[in-house]
N, CA, C and O atoms as a CHARMM CRD file, in Angstrom:
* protein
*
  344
    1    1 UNK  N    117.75700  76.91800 111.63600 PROA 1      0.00000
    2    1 UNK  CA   116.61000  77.42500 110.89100 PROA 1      0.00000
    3    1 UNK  C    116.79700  77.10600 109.40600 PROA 1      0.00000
    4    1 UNK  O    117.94700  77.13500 108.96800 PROA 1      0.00000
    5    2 UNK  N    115.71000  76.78200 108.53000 PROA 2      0.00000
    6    2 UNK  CA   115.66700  76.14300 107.78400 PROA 2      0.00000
    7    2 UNK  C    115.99600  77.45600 106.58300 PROA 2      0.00000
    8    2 UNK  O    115.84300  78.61800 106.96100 PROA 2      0.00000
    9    3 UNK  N    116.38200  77.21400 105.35100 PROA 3      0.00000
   10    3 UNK  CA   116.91800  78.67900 104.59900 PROA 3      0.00000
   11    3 UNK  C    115.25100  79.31800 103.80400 PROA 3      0.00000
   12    3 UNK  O    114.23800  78.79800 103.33600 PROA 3      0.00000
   13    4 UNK  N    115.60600  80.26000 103.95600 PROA 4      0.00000
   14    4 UNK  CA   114.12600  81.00100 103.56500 PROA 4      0.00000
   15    4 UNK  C    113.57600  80.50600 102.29500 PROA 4      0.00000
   16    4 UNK  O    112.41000  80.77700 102.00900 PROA 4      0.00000
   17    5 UNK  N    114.36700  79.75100 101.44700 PROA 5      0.00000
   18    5 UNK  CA   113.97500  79.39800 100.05700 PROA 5      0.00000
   19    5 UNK  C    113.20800  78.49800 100.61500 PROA 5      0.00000
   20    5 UNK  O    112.21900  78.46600  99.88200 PROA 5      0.00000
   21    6 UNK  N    112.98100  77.37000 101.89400 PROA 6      0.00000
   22    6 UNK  CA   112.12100  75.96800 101.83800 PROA 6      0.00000
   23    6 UNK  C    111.02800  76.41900 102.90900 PROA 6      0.00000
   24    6 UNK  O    110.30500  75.58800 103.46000 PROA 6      0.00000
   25    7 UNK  N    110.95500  77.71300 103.15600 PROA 7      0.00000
   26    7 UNK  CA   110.10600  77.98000 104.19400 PROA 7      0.00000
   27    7 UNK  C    108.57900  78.41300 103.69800 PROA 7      0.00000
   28    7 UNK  O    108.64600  79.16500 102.72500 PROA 7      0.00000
   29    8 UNK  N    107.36500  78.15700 104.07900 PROA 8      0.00000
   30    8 UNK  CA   106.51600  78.52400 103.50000 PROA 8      0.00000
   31    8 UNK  C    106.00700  79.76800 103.26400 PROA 8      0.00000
   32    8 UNK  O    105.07300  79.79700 104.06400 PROA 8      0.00000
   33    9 UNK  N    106.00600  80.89600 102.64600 PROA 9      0.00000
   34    9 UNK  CA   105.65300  81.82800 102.88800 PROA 9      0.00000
   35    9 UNK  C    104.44200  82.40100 102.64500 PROA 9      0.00000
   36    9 UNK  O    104.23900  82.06200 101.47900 PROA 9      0.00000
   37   10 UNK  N    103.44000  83.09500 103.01500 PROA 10     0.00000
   38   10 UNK  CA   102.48300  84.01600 103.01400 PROA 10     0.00000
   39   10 UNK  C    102.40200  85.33500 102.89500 PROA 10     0.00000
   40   10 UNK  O    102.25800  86.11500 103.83600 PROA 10     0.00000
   41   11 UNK  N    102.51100  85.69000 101.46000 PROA 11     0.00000
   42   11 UNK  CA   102.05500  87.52200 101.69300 PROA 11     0.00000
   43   11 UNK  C    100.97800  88.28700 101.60800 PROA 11     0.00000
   44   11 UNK  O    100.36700  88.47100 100.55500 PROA 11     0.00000
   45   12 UNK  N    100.71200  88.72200 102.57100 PROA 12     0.00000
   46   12 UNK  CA    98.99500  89.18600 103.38700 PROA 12     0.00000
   47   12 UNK  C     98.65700  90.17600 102.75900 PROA 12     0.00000
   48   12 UNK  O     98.26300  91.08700 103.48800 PROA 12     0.00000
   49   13 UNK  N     98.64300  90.42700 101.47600 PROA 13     0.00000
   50   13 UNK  CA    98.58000  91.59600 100.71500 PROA 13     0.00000
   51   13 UNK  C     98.50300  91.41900  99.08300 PROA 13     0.00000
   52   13 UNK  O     99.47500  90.89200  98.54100 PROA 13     0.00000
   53   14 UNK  N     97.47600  91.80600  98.33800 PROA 14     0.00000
   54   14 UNK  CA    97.34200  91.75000  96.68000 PROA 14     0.00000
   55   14 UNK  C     98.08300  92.46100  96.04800 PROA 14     0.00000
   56   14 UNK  O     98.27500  92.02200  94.91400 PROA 14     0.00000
   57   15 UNK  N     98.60000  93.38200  96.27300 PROA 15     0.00000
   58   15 UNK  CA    99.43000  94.43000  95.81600 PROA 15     0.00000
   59   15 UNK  C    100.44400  93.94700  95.08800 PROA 15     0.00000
   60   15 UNK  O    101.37100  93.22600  95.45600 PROA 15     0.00000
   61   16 UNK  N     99.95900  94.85700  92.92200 PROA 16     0.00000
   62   16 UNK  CA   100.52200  93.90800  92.46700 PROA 16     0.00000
   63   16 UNK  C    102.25400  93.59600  92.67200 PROA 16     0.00000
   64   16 UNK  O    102.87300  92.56300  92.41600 PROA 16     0.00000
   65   17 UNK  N    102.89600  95.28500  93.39100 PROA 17     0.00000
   66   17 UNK  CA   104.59200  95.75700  93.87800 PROA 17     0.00000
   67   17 UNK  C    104.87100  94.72200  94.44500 PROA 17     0.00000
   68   17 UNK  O    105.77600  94.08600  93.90400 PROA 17     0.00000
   69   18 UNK  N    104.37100  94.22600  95.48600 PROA 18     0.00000
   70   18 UNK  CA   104.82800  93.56900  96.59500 PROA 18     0.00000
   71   18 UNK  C    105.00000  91.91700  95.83300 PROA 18     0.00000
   72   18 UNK  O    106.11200  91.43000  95.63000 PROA 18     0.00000
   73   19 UNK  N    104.40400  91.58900  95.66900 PROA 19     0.00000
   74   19 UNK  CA   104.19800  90.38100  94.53700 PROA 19     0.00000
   75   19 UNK  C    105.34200  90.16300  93.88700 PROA 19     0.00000
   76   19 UNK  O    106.01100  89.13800  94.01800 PROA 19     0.00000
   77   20 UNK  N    105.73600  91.48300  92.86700 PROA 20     0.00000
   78   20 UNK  CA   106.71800  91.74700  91.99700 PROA 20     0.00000
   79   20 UNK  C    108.24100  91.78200  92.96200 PROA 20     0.00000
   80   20 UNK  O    109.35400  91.80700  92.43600 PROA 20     0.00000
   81   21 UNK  N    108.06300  91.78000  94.06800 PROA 21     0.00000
   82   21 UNK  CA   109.17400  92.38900  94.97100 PROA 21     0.00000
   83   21 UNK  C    109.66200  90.34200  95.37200 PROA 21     0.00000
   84   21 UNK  O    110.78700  89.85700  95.25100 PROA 21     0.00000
   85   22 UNK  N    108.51600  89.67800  95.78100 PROA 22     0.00000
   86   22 UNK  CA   109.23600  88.26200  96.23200 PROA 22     0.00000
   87   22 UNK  C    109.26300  87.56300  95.06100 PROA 22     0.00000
   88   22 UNK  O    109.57600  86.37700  95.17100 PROA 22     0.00000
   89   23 UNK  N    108.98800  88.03100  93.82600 PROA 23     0.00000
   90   23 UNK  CA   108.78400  86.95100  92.90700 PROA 23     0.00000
   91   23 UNK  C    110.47000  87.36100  92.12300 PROA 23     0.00000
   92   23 UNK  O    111.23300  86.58400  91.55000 PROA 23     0.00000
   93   24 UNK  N    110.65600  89.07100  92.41300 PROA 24     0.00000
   94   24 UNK  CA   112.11300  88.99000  91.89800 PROA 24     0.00000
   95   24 UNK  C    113.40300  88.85200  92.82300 PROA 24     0.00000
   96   24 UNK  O    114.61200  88.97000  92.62500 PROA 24     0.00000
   97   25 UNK  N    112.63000  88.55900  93.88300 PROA 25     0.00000
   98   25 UNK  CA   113.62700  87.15900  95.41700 PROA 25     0.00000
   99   25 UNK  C    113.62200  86.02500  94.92600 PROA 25     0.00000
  100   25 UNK  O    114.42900  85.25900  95.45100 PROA 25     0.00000
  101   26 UNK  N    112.78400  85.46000  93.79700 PROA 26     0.00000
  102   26 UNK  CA   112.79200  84.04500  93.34200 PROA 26     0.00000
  103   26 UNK  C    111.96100  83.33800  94.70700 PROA 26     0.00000
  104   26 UNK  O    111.58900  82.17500  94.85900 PROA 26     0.00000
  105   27 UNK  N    111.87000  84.18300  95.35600 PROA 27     0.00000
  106   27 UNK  CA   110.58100  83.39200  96.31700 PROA 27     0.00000
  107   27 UNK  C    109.08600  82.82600  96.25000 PROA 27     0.00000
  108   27 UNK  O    108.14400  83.48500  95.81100 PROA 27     0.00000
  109   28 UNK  N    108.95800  81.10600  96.89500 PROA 28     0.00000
  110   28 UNK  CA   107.53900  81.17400  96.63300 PROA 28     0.00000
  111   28 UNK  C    106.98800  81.17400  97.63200 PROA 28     0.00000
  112   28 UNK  O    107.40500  80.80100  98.72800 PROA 28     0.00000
  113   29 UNK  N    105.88800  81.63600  97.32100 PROA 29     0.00000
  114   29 UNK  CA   104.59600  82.28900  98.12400 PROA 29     0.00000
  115   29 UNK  C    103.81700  82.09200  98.19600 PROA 29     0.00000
  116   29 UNK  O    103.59200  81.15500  97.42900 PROA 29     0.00000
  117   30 UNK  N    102.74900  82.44900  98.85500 PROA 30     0.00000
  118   30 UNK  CA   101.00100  82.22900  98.60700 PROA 30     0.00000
  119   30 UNK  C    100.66700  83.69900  99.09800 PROA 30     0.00000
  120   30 UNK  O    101.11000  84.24800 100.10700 PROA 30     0.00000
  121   31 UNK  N     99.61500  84.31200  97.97600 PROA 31     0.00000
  122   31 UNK  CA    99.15600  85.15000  98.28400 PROA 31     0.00000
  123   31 UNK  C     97.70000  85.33000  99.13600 PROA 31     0.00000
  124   31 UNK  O     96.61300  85.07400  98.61700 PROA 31     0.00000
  125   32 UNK  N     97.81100  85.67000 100.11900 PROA 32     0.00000
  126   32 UNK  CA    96.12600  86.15600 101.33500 PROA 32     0.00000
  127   32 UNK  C     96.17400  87.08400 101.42600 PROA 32     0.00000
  128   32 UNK  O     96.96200  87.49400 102.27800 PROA 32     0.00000
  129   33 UNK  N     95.35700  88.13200 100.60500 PROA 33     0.00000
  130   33 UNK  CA    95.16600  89.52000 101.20700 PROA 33     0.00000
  131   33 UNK  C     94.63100  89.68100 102.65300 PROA 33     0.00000
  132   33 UNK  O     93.95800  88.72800 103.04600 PROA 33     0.00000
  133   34 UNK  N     94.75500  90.41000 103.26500 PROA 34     0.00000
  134   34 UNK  CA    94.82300  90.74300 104.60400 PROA 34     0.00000
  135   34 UNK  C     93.21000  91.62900 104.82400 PROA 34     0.00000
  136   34 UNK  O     93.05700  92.69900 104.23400 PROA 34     0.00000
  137   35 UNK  N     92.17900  91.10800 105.64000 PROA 35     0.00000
  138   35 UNK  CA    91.07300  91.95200 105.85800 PROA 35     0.00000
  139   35 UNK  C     91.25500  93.31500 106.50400 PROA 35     0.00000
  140   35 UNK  O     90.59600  94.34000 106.33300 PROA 35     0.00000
  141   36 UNK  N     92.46900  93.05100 107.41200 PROA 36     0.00000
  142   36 UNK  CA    92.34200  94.46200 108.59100 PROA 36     0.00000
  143   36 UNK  C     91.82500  95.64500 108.24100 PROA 36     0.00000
  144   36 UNK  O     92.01400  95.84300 107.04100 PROA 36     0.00000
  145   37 UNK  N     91.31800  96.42100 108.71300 PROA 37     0.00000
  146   37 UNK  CA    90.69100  97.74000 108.27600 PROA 37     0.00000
  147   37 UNK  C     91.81000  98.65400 109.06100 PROA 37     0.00000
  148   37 UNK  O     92.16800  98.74200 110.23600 PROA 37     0.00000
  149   38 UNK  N     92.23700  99.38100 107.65000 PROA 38     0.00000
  150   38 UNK  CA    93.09600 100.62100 108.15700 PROA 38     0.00000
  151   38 UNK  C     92.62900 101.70700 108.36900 PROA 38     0.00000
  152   38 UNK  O     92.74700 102.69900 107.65000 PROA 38     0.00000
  153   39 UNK  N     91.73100 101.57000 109.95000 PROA 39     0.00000
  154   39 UNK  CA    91.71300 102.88900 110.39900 PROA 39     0.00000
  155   39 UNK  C     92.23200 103.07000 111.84800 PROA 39     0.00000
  156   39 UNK  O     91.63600 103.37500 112.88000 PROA 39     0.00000
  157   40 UNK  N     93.67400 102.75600 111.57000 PROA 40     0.00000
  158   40 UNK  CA    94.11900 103.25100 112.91600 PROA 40     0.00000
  159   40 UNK  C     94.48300 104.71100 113.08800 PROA 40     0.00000
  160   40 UNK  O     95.24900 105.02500 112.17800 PROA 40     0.00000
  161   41 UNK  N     94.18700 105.90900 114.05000 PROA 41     0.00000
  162   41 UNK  CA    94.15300 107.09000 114.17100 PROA 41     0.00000
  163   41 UNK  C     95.32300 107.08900 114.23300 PROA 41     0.00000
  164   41 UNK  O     96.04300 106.44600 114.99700 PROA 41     0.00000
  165   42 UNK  N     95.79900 108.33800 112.84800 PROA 42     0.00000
  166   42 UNK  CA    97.47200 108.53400 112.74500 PROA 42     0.00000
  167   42 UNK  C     97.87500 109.37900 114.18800 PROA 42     0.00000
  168   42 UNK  O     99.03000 109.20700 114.57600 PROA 42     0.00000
  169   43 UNK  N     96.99300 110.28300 115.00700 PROA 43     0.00000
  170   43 UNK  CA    97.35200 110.58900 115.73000 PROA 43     0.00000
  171   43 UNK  C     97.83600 109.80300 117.10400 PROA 43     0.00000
  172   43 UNK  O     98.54100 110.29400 117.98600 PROA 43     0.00000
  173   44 UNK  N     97.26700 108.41200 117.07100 PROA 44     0.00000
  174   44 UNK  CA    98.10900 107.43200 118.16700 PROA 44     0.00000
  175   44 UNK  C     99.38900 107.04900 118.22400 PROA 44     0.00000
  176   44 UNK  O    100.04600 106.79200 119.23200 PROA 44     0.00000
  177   45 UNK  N     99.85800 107.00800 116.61800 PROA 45     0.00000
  178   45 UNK  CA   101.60800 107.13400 116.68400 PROA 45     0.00000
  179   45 UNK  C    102.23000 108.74400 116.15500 PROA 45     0.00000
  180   45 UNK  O    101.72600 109.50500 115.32900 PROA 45     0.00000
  181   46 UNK  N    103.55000 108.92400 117.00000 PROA 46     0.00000
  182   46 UNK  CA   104.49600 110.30900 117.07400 PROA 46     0.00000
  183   46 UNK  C    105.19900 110.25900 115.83400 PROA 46     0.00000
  184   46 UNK  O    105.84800 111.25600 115.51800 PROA 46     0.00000
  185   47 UNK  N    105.17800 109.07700 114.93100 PROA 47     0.00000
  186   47 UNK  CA   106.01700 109.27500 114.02400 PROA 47     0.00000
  187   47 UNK  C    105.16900 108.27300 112.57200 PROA 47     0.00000
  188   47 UNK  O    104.35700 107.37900 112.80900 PROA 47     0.00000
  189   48 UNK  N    105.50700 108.60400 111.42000 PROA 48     0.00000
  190   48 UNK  CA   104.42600 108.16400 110.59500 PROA 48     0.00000
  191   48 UNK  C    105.16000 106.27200 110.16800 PROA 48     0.00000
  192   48 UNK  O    104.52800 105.32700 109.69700 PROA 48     0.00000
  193   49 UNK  N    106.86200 106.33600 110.62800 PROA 49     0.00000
  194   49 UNK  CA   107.25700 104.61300 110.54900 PROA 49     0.00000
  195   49 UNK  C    106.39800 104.21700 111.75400 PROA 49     0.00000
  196   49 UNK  O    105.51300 103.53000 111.24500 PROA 49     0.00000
  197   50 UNK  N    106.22100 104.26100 112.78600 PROA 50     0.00000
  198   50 UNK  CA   105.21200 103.92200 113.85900 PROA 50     0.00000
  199   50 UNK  C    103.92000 103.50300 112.99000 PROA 50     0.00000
  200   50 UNK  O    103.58900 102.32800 112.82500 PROA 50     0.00000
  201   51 UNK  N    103.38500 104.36300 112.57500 PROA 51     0.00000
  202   51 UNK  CA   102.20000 103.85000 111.95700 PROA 51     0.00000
  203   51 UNK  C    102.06100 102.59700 111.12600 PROA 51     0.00000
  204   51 UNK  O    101.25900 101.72200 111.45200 PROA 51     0.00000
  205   52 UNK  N    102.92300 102.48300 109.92600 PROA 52     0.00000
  206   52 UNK  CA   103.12100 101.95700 108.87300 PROA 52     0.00000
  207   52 UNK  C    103.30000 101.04200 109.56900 PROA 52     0.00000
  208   52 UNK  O    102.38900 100.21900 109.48700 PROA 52     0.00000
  209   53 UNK  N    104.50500 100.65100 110.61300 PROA 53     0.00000
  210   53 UNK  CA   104.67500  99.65100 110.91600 PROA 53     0.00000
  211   53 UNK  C    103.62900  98.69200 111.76100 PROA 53     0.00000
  212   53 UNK  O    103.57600  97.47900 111.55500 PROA 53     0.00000
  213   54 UNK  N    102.81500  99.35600 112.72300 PROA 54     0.00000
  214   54 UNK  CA   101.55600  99.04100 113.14700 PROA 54     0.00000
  215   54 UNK  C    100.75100  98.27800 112.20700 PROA 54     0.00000
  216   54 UNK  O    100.40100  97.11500 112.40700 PROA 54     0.00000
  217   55 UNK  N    100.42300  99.07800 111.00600 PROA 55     0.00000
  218   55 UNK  CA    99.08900  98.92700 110.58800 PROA 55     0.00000
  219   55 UNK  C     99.70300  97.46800 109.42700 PROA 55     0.00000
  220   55 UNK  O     98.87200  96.74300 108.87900 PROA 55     0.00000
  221   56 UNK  N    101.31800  97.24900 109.21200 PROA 56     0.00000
  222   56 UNK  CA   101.49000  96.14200 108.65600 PROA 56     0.00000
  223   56 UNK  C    101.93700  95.26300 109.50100 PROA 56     0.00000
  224   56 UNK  O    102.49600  94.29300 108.98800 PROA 56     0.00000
  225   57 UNK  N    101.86500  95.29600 110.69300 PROA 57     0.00000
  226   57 UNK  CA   102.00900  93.89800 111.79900 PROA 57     0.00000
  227   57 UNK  C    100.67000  93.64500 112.04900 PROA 57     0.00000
  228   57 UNK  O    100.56500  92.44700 112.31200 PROA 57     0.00000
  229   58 UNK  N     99.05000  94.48900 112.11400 PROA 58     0.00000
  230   58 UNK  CA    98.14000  93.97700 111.84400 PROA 58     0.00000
  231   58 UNK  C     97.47200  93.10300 110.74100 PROA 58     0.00000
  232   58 UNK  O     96.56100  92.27600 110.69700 PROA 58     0.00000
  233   59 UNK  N     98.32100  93.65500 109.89800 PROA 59     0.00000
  234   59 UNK  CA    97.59000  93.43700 108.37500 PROA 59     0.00000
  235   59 UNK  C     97.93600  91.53800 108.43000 PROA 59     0.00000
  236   59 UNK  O     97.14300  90.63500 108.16200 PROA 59     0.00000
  237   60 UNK  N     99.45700  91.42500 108.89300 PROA 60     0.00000
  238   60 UNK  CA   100.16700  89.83100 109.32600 PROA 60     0.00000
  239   60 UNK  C     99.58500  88.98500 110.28600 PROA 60     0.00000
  240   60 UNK  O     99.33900  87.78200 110.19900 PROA 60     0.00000
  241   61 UNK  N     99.42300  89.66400 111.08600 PROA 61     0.00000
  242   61 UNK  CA    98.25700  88.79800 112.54500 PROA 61     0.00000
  243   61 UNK  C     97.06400  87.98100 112.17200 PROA 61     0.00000
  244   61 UNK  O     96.83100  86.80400 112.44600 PROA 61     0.00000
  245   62 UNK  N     96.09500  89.15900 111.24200 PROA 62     0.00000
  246   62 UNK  CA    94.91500  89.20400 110.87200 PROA 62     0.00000
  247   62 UNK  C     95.01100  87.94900 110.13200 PROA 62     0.00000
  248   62 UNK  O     94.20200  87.04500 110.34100 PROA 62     0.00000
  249   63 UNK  N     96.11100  87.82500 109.13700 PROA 63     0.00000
  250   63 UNK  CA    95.91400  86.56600 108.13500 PROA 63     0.00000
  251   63 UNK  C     96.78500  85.57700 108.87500 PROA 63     0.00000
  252   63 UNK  O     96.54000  84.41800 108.54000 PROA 63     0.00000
  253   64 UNK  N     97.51800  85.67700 109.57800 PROA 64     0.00000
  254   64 UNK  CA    98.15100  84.39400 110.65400 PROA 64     0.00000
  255   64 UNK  C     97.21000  83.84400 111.36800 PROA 64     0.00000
  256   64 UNK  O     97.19400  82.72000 111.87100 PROA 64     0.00000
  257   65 UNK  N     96.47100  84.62600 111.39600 PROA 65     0.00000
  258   65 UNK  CA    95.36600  84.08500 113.04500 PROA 65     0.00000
  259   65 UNK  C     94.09600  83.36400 112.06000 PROA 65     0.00000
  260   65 UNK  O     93.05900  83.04800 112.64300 PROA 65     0.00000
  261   66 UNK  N     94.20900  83.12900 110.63400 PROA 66     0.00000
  262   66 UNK  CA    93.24600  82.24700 109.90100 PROA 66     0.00000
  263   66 UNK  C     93.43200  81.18200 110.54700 PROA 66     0.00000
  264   66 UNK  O     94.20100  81.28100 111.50300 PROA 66     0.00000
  265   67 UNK  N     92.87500  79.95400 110.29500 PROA 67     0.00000
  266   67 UNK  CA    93.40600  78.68800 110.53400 PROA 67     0.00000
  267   67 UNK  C     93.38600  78.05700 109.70400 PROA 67     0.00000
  268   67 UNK  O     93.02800  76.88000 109.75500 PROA 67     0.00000
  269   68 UNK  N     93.66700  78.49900 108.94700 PROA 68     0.00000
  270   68 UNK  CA    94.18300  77.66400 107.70600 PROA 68     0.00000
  271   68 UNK  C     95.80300  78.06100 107.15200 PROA 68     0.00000
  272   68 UNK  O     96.75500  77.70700 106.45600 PROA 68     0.00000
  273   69 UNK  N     95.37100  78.87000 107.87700 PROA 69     0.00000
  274   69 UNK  CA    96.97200  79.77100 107.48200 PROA 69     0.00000
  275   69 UNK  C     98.39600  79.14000 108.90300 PROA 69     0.00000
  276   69 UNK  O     99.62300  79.03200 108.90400 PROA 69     0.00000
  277   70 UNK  N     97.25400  78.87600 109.92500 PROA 70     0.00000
  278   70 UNK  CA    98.32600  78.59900 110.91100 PROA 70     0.00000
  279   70 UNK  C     98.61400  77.07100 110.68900 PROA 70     0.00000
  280   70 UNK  O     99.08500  76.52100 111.68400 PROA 70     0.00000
  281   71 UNK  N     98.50900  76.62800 110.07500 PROA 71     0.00000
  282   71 UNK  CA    98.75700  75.04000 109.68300 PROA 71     0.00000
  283   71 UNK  C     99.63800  74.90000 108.13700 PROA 71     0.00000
  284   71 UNK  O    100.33700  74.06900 107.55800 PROA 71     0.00000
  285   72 UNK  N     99.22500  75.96000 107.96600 PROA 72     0.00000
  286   72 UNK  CA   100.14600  75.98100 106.40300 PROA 72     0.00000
  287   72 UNK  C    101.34400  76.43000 106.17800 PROA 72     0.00000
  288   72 UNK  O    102.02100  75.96900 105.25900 PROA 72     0.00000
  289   73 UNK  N    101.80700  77.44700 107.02800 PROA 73     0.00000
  290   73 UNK  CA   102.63600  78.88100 106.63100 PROA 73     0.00000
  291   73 UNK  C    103.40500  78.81900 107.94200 PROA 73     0.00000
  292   73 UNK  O    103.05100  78.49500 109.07500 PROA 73     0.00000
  293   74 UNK  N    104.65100  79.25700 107.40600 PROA 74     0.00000
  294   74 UNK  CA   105.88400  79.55500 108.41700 PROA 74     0.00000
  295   74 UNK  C    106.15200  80.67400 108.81200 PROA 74     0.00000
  296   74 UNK  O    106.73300  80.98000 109.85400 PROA 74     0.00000
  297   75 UNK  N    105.61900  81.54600 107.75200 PROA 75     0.00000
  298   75 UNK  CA   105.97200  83.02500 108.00200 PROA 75     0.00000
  299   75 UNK  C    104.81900  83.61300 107.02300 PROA 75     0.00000
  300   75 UNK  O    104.45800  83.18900 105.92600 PROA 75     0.00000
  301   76 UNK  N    104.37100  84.69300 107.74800 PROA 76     0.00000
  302   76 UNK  CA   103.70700  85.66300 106.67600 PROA 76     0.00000
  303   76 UNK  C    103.89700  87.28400 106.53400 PROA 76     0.00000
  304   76 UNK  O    103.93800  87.93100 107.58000 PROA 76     0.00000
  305   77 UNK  N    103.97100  87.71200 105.74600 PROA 77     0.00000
  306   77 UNK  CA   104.21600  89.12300 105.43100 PROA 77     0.00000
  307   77 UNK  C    103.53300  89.93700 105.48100 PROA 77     0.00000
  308   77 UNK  O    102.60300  89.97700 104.67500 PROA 77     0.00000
  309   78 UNK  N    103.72200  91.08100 106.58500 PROA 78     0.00000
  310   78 UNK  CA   102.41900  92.49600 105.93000 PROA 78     0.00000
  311   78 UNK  C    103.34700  93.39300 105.58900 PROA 78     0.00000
  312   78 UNK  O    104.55900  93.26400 105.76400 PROA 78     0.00000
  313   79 UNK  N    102.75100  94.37800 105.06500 PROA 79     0.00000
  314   79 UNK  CA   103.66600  95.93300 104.57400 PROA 79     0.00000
  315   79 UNK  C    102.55200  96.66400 104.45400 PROA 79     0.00000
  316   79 UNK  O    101.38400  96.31500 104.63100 PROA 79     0.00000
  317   80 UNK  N    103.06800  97.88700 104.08600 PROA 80     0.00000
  318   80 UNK  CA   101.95000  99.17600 104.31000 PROA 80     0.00000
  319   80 UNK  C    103.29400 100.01100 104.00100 PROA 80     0.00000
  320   80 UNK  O    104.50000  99.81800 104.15500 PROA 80     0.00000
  321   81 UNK  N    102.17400 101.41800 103.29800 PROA 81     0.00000
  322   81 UNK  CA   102.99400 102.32300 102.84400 PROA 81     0.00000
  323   81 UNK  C    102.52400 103.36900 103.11300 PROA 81     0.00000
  324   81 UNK  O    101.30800 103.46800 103.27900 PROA 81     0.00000
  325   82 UNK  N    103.40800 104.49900 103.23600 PROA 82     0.00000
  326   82 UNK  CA   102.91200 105.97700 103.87900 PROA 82     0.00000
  327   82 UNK  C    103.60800 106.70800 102.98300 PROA 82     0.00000
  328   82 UNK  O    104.76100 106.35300 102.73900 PROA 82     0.00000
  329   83 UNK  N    103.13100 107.70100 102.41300 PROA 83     0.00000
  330   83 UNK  CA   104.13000 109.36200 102.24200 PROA 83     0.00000
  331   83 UNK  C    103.86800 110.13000 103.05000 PROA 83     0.00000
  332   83 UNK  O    102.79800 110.22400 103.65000 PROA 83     0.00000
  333   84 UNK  N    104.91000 110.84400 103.18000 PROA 84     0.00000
  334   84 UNK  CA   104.89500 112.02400 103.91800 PROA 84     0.00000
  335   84 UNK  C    105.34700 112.75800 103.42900 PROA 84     0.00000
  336   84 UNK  O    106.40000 112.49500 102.84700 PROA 84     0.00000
  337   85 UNK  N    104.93000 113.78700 103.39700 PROA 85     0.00000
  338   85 UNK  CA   104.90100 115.58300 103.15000 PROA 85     0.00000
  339   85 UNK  C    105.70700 116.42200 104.25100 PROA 85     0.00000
  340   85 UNK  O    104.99300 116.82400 105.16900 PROA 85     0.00000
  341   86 UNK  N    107.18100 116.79000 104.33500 PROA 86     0.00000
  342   86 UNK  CA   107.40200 117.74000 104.83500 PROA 86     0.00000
  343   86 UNK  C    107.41600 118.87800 104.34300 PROA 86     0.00000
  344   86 UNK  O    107.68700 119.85100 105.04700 PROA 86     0.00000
């Protein structure tokens, strides 16, 4: 596998953190915000990483499954963030 520095990457998200997060990896990127609509019912997952993690493997699909994206990109990124209140 080729080292992550020559790989193409895609992060499915505008968010200016996340941006700030591969750019201080020295990683390059292309940014596609991600259309998915986050309304998945928190009550379908038991735990709120369940969710997060859901709703940012959609957010990755959504902009993988472009086709422009599947001809371009080696990998693409979603994330999503939750607080929780105990």
């Amino acid at each position: 596998a080729p080292p992550i520095s020559r790989l193409r990457i895609v992060l499915a998200s505008a968010s200016p953190r996340r941006v700030e997060i591969l750019k201080m990896m020295n990683l390059e990127f292309q940014v596609i915000p991600s259309t998915f609509p986050e309304t998945l019912s928190h009550s379908d997952f038991p735990v709120a990483e369940d969710y997060v993690m859901e709703n940012a493997k959609q957010k990755a699909w959504e902009v993988a499954r472009r086709p422009e994206v599947q001809t371009s990109a080696d990998i693409v990124i979603g994330s999503d963030t939750v607080v929780v209140l105990d």
